[in-house]
N, C-alpha and C positions, 0 to 999 in steps of 0.2 A: 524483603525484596527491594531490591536499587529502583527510585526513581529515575526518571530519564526527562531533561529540560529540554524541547523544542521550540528557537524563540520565547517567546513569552508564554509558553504552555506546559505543564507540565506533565509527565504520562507516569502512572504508578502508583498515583494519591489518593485514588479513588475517584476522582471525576474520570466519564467516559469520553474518550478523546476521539473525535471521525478526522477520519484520512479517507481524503476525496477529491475527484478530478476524474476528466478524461482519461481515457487509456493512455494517450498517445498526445500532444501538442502536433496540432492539424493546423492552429495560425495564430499569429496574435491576436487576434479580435477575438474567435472563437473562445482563447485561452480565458482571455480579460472576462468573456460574457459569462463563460462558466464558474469563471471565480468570485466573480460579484453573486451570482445568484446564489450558490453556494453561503458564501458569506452570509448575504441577507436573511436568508431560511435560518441557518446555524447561528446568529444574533437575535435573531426574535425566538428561538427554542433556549438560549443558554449555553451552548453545549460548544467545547473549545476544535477549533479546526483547523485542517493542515493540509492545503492542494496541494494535489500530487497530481503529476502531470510528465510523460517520457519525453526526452529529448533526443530520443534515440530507442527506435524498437529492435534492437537487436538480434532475436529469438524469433520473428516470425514466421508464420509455415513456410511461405514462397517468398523466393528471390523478385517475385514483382510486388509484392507486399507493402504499402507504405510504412516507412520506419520513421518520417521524423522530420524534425525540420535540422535536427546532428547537433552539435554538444555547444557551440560557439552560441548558432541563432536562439538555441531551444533553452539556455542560459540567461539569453539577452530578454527575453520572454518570460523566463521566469522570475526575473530581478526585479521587472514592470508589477509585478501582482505582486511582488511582496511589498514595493513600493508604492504602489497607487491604493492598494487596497489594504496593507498590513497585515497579510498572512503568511503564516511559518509557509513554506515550501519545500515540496521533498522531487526528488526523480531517483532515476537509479543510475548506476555507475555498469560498465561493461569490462573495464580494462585498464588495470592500474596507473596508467597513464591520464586517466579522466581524474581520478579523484582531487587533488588540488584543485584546478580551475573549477571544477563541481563545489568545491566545499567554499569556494570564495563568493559564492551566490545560495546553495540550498543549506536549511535548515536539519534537515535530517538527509542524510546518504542513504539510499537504499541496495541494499545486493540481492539482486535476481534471485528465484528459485533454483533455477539450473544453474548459479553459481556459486552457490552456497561454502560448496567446499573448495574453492580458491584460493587458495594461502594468499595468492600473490596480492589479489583486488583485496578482499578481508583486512590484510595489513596494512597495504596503501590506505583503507577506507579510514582507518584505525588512527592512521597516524595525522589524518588530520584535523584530528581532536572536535570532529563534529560528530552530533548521535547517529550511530549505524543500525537503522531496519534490515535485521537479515531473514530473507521469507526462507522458511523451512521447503528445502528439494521436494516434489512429492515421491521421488524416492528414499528419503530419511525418516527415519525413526526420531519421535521427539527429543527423546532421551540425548541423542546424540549430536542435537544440537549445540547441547554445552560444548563442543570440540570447536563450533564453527564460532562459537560467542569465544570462546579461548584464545582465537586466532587475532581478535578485535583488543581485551584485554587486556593480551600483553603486550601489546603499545604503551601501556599505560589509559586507554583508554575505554572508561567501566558505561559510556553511556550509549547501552544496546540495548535494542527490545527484538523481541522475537515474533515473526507473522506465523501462524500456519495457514494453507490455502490449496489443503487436499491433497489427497494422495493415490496415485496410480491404480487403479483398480481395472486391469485388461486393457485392451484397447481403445483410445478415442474417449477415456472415462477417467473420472475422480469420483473419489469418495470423500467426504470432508469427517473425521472421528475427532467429537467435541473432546474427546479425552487428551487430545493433542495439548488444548488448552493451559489445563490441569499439570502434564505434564513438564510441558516447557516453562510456564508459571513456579513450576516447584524448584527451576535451577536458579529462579533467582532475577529474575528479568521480566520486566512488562510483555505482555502478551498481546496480540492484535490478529482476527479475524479478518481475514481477504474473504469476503463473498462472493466476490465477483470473481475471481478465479480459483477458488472450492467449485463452481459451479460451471469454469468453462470442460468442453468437450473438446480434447488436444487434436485439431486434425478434425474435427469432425465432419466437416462441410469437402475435406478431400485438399481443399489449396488453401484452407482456412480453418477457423477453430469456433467449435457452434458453441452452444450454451445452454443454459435452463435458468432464463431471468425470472419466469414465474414464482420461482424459489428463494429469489430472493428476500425477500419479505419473512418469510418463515424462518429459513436460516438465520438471518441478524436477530432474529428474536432470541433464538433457541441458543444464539452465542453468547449475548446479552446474558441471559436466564442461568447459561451452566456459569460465566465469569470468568470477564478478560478484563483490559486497559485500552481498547481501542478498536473500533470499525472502519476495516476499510472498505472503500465501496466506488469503482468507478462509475462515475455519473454521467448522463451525456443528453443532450437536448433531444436529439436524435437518433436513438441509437439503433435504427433500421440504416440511419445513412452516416454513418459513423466510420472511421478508416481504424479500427484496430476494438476487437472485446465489443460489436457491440449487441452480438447475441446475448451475452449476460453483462448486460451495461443495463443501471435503474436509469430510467427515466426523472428529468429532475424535475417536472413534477410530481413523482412520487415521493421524492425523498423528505419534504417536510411532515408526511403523516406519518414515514417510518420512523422519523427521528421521532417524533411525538410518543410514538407508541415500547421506542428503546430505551425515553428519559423516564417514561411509567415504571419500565419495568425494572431499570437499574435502582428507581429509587424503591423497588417494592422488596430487593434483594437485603436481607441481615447486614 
């Protein structure tokens, strides 16, 4: 399996790598306080990390939905945390036209779920030779995300890792199958758990998208346990008053006794 370098981190190697942040960049301060804490927890556990953080919520249910503070400021924002605090940064890309100015500031490119199968973004993402997280559609079948890594590739460019993060089970529902894992792992590419949206409810709430945070906790274990390269997990101080996910957003005071209890079980794993 190809490792993949994230700044100074590496995903693939066998250390487990968290990807974490807010849903959405709501302000610079907010951005800065979440990253430091973040940081601080994930430096006294050990364990290598990469805020992620949207600059642009593209995809949300309504058109009055906060999306972002948009691709320039939410840039200018995430330059500051790499800067001040020293941590890789990721966001996502919407439209091939973002990827250069994105790749001149983040650390890993991300491509949407519902974008997965893009030739156009996928290419762009590709060609500028930074790591591209492509989250598996939860319309897609694992297997066939080798098409959409293929798209990245053949750029020339081999440093992809694969999210999965559930998959369409009727209306306003996901189902998250650990086997996704396994599978997408077996094309060749670092793997990464989205908890936080395996567990949202698309639409649930009618103008918004509910969740089942309670499950969070179980789930990262049970992802942990079957064997990946990475946890993502949107975190938020507040995630009753949160502007995007934060029905299933951890709370970050939870997040240090989960990592605690994911370093147990990675290390318990052959």
């Amino acid at each position: 399996m190809n490792s993949v370098t994230i700044g100074n981190i590496t995903m693939g190697s066998g250390t487990l790598v968290l990807i974490a942040g807010p849903c959405v960049i709501e302000s610079r301060d907010h951005a800065l306080f979440m990253a430091q804490g973040i940081r601080d927890i994930t430096a006294r556990i050990g364990m290598p990390c990469i805020f992620k953080a949207s600059f642009d919520k593209a995809n949300r249910s309504s058109l009055d939905s906060y999306r972002g503070p948009g691709l320039e400021r939410g840039l200018e924002i995430l330059a500051e945390v790499k800067q001040e605090l020293g941590m890789p940064v990721l966001s996502d890309i919407h439209e091939p036209d973002q990827a250069q100015a994105a790749s001149e500031v983040l650390d890993m490119i991300q491509i949407p779920a519902f974008l997965c199968r893009q030739t156009d973004l996928l290419v762009a993402a590709g060609r500028t030779g930074k790591p591209v997280n492509i989250k598996k559609g939860q319309f897609m079948a694992p297997w066939d995300m080798a098409h959409a890594a293929a798209k990245v590739t053949g750029t020339g460019n081999q440093a992809v890792a694969l999210t999965e993060r559930g998959t369409t089970l009727g209306y306003n529902n996901l189902v998250c199958d650990l086997r996704s894992l396994a599978f997408m792992r077996d094309l060749g590419y670092p793997v990464v758990l989205d908890v936080t949206h395996s567990l949202q409810l698309p639409g649930g709430r009618g103008s918004s998208s509910g969740g089942t945070a309670e499950l969070i906790e179980p789930l990262a274990r049970a992802g942990v346990a079957f064997g990946l390269d990475g946890i993502f997990l949107e975190v938020h101080d507040d995630p009753a008053h949160a502007k995007s996910d934060g029905p299933n957003s951890l709370r970050l005071d939870r997040l240090e006794p989960l990592l605690v209890q994911l370093t147990r079980i990675r290390e318990a794993l052959p």
